[in-house]
C-alpha positions in Angstrom: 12.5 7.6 54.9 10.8 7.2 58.2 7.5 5.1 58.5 4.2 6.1 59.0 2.6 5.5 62.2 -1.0 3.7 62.5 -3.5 6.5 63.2 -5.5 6.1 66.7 -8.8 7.0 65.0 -10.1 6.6 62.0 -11.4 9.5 59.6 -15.2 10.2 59.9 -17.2 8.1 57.7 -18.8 10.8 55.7 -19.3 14.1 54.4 -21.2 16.4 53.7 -21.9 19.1 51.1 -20.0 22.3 51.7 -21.4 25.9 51.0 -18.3 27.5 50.0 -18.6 26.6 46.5 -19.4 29.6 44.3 -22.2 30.1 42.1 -19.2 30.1 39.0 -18.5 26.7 40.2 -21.3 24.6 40.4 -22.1 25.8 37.1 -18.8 24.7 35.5 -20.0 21.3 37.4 -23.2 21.4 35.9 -21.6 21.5 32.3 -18.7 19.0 33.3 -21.4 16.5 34.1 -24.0 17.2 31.2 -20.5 16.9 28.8 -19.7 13.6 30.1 -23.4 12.3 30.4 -24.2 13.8 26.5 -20.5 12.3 25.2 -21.2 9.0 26.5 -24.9 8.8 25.6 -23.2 9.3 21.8 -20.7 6.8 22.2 -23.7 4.3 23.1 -25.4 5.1 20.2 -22.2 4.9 17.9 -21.3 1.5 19.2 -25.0 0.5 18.0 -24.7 1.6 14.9 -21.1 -0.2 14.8 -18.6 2.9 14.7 -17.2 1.9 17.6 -15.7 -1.8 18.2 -14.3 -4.1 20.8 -14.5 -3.1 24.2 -17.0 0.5 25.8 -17.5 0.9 29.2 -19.9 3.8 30.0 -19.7 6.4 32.7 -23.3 7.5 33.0 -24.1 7.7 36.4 -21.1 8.3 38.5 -20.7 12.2 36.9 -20.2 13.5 39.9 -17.3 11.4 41.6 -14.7 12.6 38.6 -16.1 16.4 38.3 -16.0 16.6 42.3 -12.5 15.3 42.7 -10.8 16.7 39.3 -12.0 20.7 40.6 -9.8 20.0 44.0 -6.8 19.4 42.2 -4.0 21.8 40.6 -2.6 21.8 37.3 0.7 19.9 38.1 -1.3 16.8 39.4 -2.0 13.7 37.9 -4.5 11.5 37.8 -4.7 7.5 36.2 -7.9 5.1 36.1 -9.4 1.6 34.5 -11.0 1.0 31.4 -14.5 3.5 32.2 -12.4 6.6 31.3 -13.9 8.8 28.8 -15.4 10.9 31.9 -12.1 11.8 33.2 -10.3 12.5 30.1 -13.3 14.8 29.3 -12.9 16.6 32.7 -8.8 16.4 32.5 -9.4 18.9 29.4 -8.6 16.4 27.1 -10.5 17.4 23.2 -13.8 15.6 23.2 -13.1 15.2 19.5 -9.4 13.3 20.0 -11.3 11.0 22.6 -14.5 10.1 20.5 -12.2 9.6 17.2 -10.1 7.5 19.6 -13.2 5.6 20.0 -14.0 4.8 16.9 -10.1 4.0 15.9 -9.6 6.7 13.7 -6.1 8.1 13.2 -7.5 11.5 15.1 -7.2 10.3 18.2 -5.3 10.6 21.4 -3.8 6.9 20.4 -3.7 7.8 17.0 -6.4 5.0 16.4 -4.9 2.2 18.3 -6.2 2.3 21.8 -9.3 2.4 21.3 -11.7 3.1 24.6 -9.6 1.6 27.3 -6.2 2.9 26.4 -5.6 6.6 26.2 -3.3 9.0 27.5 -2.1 12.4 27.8 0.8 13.3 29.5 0.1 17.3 29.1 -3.3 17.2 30.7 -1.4 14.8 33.4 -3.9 12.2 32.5 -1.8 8.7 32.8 -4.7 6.8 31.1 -7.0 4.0 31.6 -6.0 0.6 31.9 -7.8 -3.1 30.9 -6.0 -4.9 33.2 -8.4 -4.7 36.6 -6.4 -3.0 39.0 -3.4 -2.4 37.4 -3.5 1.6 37.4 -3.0 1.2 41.4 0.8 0.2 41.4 1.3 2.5 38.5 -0.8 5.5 40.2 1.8 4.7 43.0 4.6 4.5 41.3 3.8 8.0 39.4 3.4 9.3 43.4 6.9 8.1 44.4 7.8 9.9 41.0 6.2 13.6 42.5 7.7 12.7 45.9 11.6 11.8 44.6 11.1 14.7 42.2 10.2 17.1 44.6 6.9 17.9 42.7 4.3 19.1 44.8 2.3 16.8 43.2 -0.6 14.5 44.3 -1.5 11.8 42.1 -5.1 10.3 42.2 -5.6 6.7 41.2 -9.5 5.8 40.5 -10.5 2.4 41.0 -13.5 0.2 41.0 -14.9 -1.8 43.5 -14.0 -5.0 42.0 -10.6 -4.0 41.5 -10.1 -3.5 45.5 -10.1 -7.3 45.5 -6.8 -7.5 43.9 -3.5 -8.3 45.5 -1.6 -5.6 43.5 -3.9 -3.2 45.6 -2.9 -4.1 49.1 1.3 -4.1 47.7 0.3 -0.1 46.5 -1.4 0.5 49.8 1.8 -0.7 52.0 4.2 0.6 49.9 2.7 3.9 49.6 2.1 4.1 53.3 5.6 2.8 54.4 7.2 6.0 51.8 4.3 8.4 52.6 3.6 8.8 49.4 1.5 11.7 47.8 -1.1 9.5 46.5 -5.4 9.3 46.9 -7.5 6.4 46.6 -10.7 6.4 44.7 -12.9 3.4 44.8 -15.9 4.5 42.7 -18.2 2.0 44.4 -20.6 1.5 41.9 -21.8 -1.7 43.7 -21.1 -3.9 41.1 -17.9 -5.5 40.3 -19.1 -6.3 36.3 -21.9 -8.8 37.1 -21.4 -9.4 40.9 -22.8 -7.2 43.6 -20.2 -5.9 46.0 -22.6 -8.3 49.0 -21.3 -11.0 47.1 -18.1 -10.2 46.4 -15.9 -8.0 49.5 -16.3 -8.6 53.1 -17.4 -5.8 55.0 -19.0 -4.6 51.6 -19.7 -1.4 53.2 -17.0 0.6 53.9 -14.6 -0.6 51.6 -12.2 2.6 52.7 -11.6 0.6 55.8 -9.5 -1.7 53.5 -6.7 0.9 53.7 -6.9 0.8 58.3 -4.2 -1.9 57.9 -1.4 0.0 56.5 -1.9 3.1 58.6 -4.1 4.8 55.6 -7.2 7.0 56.6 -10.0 7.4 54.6 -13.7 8.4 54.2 -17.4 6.9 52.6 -18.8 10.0 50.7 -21.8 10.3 48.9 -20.5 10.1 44.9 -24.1 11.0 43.5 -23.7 14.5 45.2 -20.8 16.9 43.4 -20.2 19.2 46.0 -19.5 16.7 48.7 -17.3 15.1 46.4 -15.5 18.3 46.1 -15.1 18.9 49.8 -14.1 14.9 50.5 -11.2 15.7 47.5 -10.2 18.7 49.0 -9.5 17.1 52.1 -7.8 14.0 51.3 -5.3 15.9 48.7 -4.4 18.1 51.5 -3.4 15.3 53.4 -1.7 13.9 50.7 0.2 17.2 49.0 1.4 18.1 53.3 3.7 14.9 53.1 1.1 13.2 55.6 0.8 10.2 52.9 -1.8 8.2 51.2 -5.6 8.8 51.4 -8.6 6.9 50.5 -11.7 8.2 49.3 -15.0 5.7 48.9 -17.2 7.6 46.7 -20.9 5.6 46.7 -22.0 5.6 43.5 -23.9 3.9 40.5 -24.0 2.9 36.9 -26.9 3.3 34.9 -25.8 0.9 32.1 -24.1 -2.6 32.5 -20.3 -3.6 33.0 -19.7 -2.3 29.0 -22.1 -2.4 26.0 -22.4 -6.2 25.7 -23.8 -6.8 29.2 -27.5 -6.5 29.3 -27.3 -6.1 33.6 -29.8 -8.9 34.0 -28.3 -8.9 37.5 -30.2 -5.5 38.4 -34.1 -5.0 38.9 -34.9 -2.3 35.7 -36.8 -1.0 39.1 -33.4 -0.8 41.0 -31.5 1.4 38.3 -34.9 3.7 37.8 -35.2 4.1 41.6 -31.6 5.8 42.0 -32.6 7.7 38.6 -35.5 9.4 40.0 -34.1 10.0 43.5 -30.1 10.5 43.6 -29.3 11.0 40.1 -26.1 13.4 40.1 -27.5 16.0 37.4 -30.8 16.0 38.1 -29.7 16.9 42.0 -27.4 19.5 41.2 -30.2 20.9 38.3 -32.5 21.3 41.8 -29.5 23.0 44.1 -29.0 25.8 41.1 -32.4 26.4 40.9 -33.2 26.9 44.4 -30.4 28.6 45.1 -30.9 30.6 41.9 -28.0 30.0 39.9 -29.7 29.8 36.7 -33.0 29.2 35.2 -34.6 26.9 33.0 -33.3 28.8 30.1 -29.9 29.3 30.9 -30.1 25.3 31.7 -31.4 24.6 28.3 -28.6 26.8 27.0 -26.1 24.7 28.4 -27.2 21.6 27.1 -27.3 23.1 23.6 -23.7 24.2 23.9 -22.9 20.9 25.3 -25.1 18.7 22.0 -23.0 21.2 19.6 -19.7 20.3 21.4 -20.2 15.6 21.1 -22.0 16.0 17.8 -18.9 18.2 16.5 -16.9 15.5 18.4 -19.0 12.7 16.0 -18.3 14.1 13.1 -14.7 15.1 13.7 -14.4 10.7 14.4 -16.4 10.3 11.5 -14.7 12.2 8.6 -11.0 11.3 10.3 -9.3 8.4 8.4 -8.5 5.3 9.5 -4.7 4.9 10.6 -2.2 4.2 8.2 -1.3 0.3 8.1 2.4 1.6 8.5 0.9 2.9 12.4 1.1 -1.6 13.4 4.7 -1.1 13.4 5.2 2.2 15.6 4.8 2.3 19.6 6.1 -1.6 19.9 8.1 -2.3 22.3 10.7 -5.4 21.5 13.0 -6.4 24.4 15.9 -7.7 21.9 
């Protein structure tokens, strides 16, 4: 395969909202994000009450990134992420009630009880799971790209990953690789500004504009505003053009935030309380997309207050399912093992 050549100039650095959404749209991103924001705001308060163990790493906050980027994408692509996943499963169309029961390790779930919150998949939604390991769903996202590309797919595949993970030296091997085969493959570093404890000042030179990282191999890329939906959407639509033409890899930095800590055990002492409540009350993803519907007349208060009813019906229905599911059999510990012999 020839190699790609180093672009001249850069991409521009960011984005703005587009109007050719349609009214039908923004709603169905209205009721992506409420799902995800009302799913996960359950899972916190079933991990309290211990029905869910070990490891849960909540999504509230950065809405917007996986709704924006999931509606510029066809049904034959693919997408793989870390351990904060329940937000993209929920948007691959993956059934709330297979991921909460997942959750709580329930033989209902999408791992049949044994994944728990960081390891779920499903390969007919195209969603090629979360992973524990930081970083590793970058070579694999890669590797599924090469798969679309040798296969002769049409497919893109979209690997999400943090800002902390961008550290990693498995990164930088995807990136040269991926460039070198111009492979169909976009970059999402959901920069949440904090790599688990440590702020992204701390921890990455040039801390902001990480989608320079990608310069070096030839790989263009953009800083977008991940707290607003519809320039997420228009950023996506972009960069999976340029992927799906055969033009190679893309990176998208989507600038974003987390509301809660790292997972459910970190208390985020690391953050002013005044910090999280000052991006709440002036860039939260909802709330802004609540104000463009409204002033551009979408829907009103009632039709709003609809949707989150529907929404409470669909995660308490999704409790209950997790609840009432039984435990897996003790027979499941010797299925899906892998034994090199």
């Amino acid at each position: 395969m020839a190699t790609k050549k180093t672009p001249t100039k850069r991409a521009p650095k960011k984005r703005t909202a587009s109007s050719s959404v349609t009214n039908e749209q923004i709603l169905e991103f209205y009721r992506e994000m409420l799902l995800i924001r009302r799913f996960e705001e359950k899972a916190g308060q079933m991990y309290g009450m211990g029905l869910i163990g070990g490891f849960c790493h909540l999504y509230i906050g950065q809405e917007a990134v996986v709704v924006g980027i999931q509606s510029a994408l066809e049904d034959r692509d693919t997408i793989i992420t870390s351990y904060r996943d329940h937000g993209h499963m929920l948007v691959c169309g993956m059934d709330p009630d297979g991921v909460m029961a997942e959750l709580t390790g329930r033989s209902g779930g999408y791992s049949r009880g044994k994944g728990g919150s960081m390891h779920m998949f499903s390969e007919e939604k195209g969603f090629y799971g979360g992973h524990g390991i930081v970083g590793a769903q970058v070579p694999i996202g890669t590797g599924i790209a090469f798969a679309h590309k040798y296969l002769e797919e049409n497919a893109v595949n979209v690997a999400y990953l943090g800002d902390g993970a961008l550290n990693q030296g498995q990164v930088y091997e995807s990136f040269n690789m991926a460039s070198l085969w111009e492979l169909p493959v976009v970059y999402v570093i959901e920069n949440n500004r904090y790599g688990m404890g440590t702020s992204t000042e701390r921890s990455s030179a040039n801390s902001t504009e990480l989608y320079h990282r990608g310069h070096a191999y030839g790989i263009p890329g953009m800083q977008v505003d991940g707290m607003d939906v519809e320039a997420v959407r228009e950023a996506a639509l972009t960069a999976v053009e340029h992927a799906r033409s055969g033009k190679g890899p893309y990176i998208l930095e989507m600038m974003t935030y987390r509301y809660r800590g790292h997972s459910m055990s970190d208390p985020a002492k690391y953050r002013s309380k005044e910090e999280v409540q000052k991006v709440r009350e002036e860039r939260d993803p909802i709330e802004r997309l609540r104000a463009v519907m409204l002033k551009k007349k979408v829907i009103d208060e009632a039709g709003m207050k609809q949707i989150d009813k529907d929404v409470k019906a669909i995660v308490s229905k999704s409790a209950e399912f997790a609840q009432s599911s039984p435990e897996p059999d003790p027979s499941e510990l010797y299925t899906d093992v892998y034994a090199d012999a």
